[in-house]
C-alpha positions in Angstrom: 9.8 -3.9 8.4 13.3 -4.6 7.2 13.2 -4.1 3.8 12.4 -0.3 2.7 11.4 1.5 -0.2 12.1 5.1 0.0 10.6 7.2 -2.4 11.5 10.8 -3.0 9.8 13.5 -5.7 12.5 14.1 -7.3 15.7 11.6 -6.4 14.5 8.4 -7.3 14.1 5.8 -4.5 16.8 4.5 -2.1 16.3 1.1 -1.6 17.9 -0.8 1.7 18.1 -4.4 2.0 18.1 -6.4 5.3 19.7 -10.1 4.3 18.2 -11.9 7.2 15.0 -10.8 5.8 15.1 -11.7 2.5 16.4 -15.2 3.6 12.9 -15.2 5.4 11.2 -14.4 2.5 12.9 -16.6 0.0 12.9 -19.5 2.8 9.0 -19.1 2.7 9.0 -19.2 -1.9 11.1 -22.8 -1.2 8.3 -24.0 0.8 5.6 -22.8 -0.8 4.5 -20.6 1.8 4.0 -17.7 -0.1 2.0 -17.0 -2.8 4.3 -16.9 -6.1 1.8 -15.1 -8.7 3.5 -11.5 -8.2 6.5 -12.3 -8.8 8.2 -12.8 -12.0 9.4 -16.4 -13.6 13.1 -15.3 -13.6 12.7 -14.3 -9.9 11.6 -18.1 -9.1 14.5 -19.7 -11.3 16.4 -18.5 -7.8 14.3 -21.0 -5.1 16.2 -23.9 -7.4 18.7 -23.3 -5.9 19.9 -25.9 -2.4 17.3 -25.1 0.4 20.4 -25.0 2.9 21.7 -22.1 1.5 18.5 -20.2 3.6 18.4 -22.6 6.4 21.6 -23.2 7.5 21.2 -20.8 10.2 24.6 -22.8 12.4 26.6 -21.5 9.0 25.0 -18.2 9.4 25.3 -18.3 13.5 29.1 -19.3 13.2 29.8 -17.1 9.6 33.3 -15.8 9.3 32.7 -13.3 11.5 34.8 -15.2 14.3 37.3 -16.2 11.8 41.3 -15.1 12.5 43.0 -12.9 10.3 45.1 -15.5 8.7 42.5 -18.3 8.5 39.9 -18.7 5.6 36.9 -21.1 7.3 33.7 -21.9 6.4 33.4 -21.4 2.9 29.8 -22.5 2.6 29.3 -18.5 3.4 30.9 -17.5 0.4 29.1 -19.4 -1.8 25.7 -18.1 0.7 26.1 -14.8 0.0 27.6 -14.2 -3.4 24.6 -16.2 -4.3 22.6 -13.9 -2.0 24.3 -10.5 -3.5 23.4 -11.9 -7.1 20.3 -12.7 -6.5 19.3 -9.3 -4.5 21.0 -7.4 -8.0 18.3 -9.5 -10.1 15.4 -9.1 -7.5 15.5 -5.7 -8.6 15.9 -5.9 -12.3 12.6 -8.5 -11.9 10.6 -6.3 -10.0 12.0 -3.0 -11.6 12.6 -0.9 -8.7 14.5 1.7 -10.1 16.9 2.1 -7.6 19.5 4.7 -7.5 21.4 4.6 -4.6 21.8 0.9 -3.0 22.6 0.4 0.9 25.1 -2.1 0.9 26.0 -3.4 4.7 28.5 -5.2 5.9 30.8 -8.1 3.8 27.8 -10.4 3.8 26.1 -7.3 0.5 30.0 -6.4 -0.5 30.2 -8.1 -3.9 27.6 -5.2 -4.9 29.6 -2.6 -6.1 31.9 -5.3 -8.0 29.0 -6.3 -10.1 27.4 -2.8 -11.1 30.8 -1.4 -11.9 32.6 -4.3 -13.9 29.2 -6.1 -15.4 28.1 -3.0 -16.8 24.2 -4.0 -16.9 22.5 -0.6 -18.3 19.8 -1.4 -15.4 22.2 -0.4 -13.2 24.0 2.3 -15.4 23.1 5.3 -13.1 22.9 3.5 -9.6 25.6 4.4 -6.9 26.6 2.4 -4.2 27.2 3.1 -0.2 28.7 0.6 1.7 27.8 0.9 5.8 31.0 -0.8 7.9 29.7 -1.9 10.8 31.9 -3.5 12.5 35.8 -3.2 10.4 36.8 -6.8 11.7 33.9 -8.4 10.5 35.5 -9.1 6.6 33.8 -11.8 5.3 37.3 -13.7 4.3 37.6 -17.2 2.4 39.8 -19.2 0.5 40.3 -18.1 -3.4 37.5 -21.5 -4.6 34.5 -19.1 -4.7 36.4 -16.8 -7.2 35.0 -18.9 -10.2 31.0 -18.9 -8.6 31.2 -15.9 -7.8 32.2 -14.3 -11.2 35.1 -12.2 -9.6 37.5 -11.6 -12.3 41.3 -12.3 -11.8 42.1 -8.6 -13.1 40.7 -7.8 -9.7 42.2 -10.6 -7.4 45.6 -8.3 -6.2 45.6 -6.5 -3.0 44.4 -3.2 -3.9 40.9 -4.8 -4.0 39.6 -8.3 -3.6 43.4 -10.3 -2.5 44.1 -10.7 1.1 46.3 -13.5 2.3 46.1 -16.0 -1.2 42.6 -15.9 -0.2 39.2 -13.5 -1.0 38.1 -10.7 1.1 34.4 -9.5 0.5 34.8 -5.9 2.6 38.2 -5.3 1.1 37.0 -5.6 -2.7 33.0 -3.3 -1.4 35.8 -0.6 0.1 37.6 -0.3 -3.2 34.6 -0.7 -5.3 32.0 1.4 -3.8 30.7 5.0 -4.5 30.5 6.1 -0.9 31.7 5.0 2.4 30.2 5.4 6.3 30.1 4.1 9.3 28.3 4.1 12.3 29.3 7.2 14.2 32.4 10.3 13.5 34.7 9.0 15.5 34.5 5.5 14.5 35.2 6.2 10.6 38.3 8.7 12.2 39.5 5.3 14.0 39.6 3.1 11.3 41.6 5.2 9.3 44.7 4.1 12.2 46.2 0.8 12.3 45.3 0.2 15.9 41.5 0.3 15.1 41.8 -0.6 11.0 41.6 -4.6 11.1 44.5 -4.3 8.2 42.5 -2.2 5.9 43.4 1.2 7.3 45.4 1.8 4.3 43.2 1.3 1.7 40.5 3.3 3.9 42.8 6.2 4.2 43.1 5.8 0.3 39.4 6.2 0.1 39.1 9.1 3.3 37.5 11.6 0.9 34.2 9.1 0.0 34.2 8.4 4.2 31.8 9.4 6.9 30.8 8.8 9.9 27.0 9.0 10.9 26.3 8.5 14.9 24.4 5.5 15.3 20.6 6.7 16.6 17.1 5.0 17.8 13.6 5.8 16.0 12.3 7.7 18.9 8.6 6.7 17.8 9.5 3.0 17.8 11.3 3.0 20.9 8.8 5.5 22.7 8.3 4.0 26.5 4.9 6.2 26.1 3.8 3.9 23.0 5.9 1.1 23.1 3.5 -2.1 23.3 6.5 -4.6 24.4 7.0 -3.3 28.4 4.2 -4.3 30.4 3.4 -0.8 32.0 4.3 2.1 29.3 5.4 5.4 31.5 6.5 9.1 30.5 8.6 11.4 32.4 6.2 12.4 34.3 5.9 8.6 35.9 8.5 7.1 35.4 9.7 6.0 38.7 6.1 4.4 39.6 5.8 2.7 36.0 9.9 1.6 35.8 9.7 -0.3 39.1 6.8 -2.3 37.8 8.7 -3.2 34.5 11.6 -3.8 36.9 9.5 -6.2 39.5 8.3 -8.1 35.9 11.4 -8.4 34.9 12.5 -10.0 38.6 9.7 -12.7 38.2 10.0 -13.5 34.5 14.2 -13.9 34.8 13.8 -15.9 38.3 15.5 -13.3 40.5 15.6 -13.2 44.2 14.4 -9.4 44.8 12.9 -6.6 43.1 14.5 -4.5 46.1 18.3 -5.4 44.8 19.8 -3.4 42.1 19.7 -4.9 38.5 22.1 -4.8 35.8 20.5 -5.3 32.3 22.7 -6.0 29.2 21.9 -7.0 25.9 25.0 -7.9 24.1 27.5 -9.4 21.2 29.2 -12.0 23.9 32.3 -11.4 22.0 35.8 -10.4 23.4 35.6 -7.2 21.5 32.4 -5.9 23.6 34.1 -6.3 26.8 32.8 -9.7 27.9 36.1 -11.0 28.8 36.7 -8.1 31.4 32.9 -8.9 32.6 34.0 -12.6 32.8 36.6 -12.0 35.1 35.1 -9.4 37.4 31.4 -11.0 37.7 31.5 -14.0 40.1 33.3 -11.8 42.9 30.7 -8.9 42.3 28.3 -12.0 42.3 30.0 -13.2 46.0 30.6 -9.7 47.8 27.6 -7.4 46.4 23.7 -8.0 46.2 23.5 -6.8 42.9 21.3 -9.0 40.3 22.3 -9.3 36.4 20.2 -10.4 33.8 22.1 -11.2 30.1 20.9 -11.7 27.1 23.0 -12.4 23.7 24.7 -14.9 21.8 28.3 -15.1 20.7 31.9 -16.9 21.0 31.3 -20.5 22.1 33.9 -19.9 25.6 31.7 -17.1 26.1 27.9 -18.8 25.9 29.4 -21.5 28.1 30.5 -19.7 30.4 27.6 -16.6 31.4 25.4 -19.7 30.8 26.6 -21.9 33.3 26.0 -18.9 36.1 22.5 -18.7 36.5 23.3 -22.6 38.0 26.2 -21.7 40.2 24.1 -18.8 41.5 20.2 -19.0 41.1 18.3 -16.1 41.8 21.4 -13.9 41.6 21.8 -14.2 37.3 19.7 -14.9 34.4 
């Protein structure tokens, strides 16, 4: 479910890569899980490679997302996912998916559109490149010792691609590299573009505006159907919804430990990260917690201050959060 083929009459296929998926799937080739008979020799030459580069998931928990604009940290990452980008290039190749566009995401698939445009493998000869930002901040950046592993030539280590700081940035190098650019919504990609919202790469993204959009982020409205979906305990339509949501609602109650299915509840599924608004929530919650009768149920991981803290609530006021 997270790794697609698309197939279309006449363009080829599209081919879109989830990375925590494929570290499933080569996790379960390291231990033998799987069954290796489809897949070719030079595919398997890759599971040689250190198991805990698939399951280090604190590396992958931490990752350089929380790292500060002037720091370079955990380097293990680089080495992770220039490995990871490499390895999803060959992937192909072996099981000859001829892809013509790839969907590149994030810094963690940014070494991509390096690779086909300076390696020059004929594979790859007519395949274009789109590169999905995210979330700007998020830049993948490490010190310049993964340069040599991860075949990035010195020609481009300056500051109009992979440079930033003495030190490597993955998302710098996949904005100057690749075809195409988006992001997840219209006004997002316009933000970017300013220094306010451009994480220090507005520049080189207003130098690229022409190959940017911005595509509103969606749902797939048959997966997340209340009418189908098997996940809620009591499935409703418009037509019921009040009847069938206050069930859902009095099963959440029980499951979270809450006092009252009468009391209002406020649901969040988040990033506990500064840039979502947690701080605000952090300092606002515990006198909405004292004053109102208002229940909150949170569910997310995130900054360490931030885990501590929500998580230490559900103590200081039981029945009240979860």
């Amino acid at each position: 479910e997270s790794a697609t083929l698309y197939r279309t009459e006449n363009r080829g296929i599209i081919y879109y890569c989830s990375h925590f998926f494929t570290w499933n799937i080569l996790l379960k080739l390291i231990k033998k899980e799987l069954e290796y008979s489809f897949l070719p020799q030079s595919f398997l030459n890759y599971c040689e490679m250190p198991e805990e580069f698939f399951t280090s998931f604190e590396f992958l928990q931490k990752s350089s997302w929380q790292q500060k604009r002037i720091n370079c940290t955990n380097l293990f990452n680089a080495f992770r996912f220039a490995f990871f980008d490499r390895a999803a290039l060959q992937t192909i190749k072996d099981l000859k998916i001829p892809a013509k566009i790839l969907h590149l995401h994030d810094w963690q698939t940014a070494l991509i559109p390096y690779y086909i445009k300076f390696e020059h493998d004929p594979y790859f000869a007519h395949t274009k490149t789109l590169l999905t930002i995210h979330n700007l901040p998020y830049q993948g950046r490490f010190s310049s010792e993964v340069l040599e592993y991860a075949k990035i030539g010195w020609n481009v280590f300056h500051s109009g691609a992979f440079e930033d700081f003495g030190g490597i940035n993955f998302l710098k190098g996949g904005i100057r590299f690749s075809d195409k650019l988006n992001t997840v919504s219209p006004n997002y990609a316009r933000e970017i573009l300013t220094p306010e919202f451009g994480a220090g790469l507005d520049w080189l993204l207003r130098e690229r505006q022409a190959d940017l959009s911005g595509i509103l982020n969606g749902i797939d409205t048959q997966l997340w159907n209340p009418k189908k979906d098997i996940i809620i305990p009591k499935k409703y339509s418009f037509k019921n919804s009040t009847v069938k949501k206050l069930e859902n609602k009095r099963h959440l109650v029980q499951e979270a430990g809450l006092a009252s299915v009468d009391k209002p509840v406020v649901a969040m599924c988040v990033r506990l990260s500064e840039q979502k608004g947690i701080k605000i929530l952090s300092e606002c919650i515990e006198p909405v917690l004292n004053t109102m009768e208002t229940q909150f149920v949170i569910m997310g991981q995130g900054e360490k201050w931030a885990s501590e803290y929500f998580g230490s609530l559900p103590y200081k006021y039981p029945g009240k959060i979860a």
